[in-house]
Each structure stands twice: as structure tokens, then as C-alpha cells.
N, CA, C and O of each residue as an XYZ file, in Angstrom:
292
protein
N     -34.545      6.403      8.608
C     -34.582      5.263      7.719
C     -33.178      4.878      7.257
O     -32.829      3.972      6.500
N     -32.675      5.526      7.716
C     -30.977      4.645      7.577
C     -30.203      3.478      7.885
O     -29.147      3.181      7.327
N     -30.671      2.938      8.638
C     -30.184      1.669      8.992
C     -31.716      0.685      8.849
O     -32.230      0.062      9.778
N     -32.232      0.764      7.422
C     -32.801     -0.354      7.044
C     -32.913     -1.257      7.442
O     -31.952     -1.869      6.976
N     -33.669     -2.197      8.311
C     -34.416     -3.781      8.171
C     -35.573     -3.939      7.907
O     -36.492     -3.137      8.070
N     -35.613     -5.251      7.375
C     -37.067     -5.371      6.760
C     -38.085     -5.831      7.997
O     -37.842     -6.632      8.899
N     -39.120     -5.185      7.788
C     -40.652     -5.586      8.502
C     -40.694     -7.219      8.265
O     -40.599     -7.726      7.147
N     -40.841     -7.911      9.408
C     -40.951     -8.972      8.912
C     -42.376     -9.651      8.933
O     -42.368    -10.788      8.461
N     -43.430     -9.257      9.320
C     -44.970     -9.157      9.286
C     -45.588     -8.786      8.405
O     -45.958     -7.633      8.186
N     -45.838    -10.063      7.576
C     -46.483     -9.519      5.892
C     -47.597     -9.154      6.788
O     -47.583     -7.970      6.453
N     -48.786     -9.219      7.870
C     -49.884     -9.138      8.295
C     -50.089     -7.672      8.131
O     -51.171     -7.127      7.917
N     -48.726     -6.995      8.276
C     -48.892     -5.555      8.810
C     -48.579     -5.030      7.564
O     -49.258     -4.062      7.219
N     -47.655     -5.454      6.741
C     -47.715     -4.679      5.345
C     -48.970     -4.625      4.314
O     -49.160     -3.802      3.419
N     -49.960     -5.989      4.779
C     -50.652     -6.149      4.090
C     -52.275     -4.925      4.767
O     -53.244     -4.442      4.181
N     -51.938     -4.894      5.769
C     -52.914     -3.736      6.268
C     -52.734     -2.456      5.749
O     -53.633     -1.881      5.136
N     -51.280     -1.810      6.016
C     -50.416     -0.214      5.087
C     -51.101     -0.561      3.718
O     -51.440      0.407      3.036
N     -51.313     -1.641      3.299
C     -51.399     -1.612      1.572
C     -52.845     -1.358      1.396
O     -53.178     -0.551      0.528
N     -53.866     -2.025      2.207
C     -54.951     -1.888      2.552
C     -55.509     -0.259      2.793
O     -56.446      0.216      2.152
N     -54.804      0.420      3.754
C     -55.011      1.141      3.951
C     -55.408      2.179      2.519
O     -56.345      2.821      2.045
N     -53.926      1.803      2.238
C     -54.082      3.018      0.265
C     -54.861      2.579     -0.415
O     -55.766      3.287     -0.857
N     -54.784      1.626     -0.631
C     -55.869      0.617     -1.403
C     -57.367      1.192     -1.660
O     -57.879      1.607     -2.700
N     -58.084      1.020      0.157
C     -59.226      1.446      0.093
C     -59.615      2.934      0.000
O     -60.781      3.324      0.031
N     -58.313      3.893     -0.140
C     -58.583      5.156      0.004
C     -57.399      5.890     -1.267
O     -56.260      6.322     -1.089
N     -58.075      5.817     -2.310
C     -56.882      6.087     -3.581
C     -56.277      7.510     -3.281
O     -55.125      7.738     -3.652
N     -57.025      8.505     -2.607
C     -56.327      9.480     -2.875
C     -55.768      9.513     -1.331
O     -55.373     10.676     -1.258
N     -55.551      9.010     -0.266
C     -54.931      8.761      0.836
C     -53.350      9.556      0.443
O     -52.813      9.273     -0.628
N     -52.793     10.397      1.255
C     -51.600     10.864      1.200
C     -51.331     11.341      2.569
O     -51.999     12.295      2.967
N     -50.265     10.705      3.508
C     -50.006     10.934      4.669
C     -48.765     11.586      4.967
O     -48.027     11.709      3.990
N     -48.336     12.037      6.055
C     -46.721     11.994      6.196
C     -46.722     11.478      6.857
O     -47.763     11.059      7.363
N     -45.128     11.082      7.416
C     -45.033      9.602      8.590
C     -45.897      9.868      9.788
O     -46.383      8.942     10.438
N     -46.137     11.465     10.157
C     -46.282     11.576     11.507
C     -47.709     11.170     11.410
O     -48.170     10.565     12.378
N     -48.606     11.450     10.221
C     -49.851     11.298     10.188
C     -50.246      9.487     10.024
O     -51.071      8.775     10.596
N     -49.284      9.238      9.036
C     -49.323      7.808      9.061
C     -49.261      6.614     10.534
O     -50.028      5.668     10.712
N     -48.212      7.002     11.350
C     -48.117      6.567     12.642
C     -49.232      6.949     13.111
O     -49.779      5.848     13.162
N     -50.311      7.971     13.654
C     -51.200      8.089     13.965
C     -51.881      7.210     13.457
O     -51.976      6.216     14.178
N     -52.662      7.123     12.036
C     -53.233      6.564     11.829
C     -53.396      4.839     12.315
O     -54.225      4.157     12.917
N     -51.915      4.616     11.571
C     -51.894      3.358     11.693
C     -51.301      2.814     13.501
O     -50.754      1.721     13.650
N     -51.462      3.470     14.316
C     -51.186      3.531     15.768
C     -49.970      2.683     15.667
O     -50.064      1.558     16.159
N     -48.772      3.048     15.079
C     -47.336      2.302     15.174
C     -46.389      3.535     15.726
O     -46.540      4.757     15.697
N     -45.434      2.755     16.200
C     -44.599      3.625     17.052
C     -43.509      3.673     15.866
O     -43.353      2.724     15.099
N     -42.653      5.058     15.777
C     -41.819      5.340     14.800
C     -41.036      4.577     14.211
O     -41.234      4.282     13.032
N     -40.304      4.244     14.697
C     -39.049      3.219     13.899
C     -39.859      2.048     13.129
O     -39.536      1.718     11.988
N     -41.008      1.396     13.871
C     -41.478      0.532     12.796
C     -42.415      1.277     11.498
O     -42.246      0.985     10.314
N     -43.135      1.999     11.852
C     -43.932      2.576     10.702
C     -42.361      3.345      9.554
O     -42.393      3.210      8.331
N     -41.293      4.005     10.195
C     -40.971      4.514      9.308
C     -39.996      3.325      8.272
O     -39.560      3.218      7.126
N     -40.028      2.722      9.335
C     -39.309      1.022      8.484
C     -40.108      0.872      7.080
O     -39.835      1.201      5.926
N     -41.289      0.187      7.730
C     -42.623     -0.085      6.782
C     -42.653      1.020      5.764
O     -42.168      0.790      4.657
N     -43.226      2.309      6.054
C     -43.190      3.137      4.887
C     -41.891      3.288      3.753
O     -42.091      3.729      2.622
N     -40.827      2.945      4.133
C     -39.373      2.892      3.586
C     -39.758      1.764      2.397
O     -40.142      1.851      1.230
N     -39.428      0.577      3.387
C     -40.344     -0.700      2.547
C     -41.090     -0.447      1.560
O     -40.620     -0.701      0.451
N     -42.415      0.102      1.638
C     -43.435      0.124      0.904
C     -42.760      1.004     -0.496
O     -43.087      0.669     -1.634
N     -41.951      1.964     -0.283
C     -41.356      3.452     -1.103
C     -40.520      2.172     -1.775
O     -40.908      1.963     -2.925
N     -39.695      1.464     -1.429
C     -38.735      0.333     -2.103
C     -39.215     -0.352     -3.097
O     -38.646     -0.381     -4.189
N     -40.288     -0.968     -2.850
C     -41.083     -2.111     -3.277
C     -41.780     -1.371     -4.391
O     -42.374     -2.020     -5.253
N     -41.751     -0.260     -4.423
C     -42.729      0.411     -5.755
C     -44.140      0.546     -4.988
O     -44.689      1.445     -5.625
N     -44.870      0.218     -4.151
C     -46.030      0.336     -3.734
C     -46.544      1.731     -3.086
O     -47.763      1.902     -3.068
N     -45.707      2.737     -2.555
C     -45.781      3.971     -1.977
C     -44.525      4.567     -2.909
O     -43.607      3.933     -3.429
N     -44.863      6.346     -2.951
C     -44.114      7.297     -3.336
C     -43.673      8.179     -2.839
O     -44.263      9.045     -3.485
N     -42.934      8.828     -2.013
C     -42.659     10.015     -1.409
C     -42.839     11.276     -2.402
O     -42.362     11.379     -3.532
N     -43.701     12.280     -1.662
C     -43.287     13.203     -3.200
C     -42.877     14.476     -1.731
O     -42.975     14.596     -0.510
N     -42.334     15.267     -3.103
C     -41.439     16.268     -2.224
C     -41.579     17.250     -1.639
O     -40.737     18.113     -1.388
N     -43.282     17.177     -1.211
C     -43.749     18.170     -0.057
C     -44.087     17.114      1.265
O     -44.865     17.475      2.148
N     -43.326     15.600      1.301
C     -43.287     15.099      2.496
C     -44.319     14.279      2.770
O     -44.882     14.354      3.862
N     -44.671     13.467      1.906
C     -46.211     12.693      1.511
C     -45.768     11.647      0.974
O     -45.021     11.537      0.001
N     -46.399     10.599      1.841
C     -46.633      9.348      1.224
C     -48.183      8.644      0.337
O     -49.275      8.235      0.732
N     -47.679      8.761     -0.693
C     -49.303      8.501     -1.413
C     -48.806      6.726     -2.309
O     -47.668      6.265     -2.229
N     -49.743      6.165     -2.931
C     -49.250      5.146     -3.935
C     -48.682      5.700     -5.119
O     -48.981      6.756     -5.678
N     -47.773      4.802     -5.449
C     -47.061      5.175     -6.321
C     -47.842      5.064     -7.737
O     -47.098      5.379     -8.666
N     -48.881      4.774     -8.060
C     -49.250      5.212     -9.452
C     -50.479      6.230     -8.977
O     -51.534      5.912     -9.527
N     -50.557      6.970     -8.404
C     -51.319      7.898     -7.872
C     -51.424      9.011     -8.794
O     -50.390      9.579     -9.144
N     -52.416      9.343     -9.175
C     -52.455     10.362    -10.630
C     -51.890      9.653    -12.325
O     -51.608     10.469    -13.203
N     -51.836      8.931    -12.469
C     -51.174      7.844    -13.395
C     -52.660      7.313    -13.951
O     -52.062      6.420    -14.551
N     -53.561      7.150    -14.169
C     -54.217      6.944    -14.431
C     -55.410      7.993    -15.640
O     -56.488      7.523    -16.002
């Protein structure tokens, strides 16, 4: 994720968001996330970067992407 560009397919961010959305306690790591979401690395790890930026996803520090108000409630 170092050389940052943005996803330019709201279609596809709006699916990743979907994804957490419909599944609150959803927590992936990239490798599981790419599976899921059948994207090949550099774009999913783009997107997940994105999403971690935007406030919408959280990395926590056993390597998991969950939403960011996840337990906040």
C-alpha cells in the first residue's frame, strides 16, 4: 500500500461497504478479503487502504480489517 491511488469505481467500493454492512461482525485480512471479494491484490489492497482512510474500515493489530465503529456501540 505504498504507492497509493485511488480506486476509481465507486461500484466496487460501494460493494466492500456492502459487504461489512450486511455482516457487522465481518473481520477479514487482505488475503481473506481478496478471496472473498475475488479481486486480485494490488486492487483489493488499494480499496482496503481507501476504505482504512476514509474512516469506513479499521485495521486492528492482529491483521484484520473490520468497520471502524465495530464494538463502539
Amino acid at each position: 500500500m505504498d504507492d497509493y491511488q485511488p480506486v476509481t469505481d465507486e461500484a466496487l467500493r460501494a460493494r466492500v461497504r456492502a459487504e461489512f454492512l450486511e455482516m457487522p461482525g465481518l473481520n477479514l485480512t487482505a488475503r481473506q478479503a481478496r478471496r472473498l471479494l475475488g479481486l486480485e491484490a494490488p486492487t483489493c489492497d488499494t480499496l482496503l487502504g481507501e476504505l482504512v482512510q476514509t474512516g469506513f474500515l479499521r485495521y486492528t493489530p492482529d491483521g484484520r480489517f473490520i468497520r471502524a465503529d465495530a464494538g463502539m456501540r
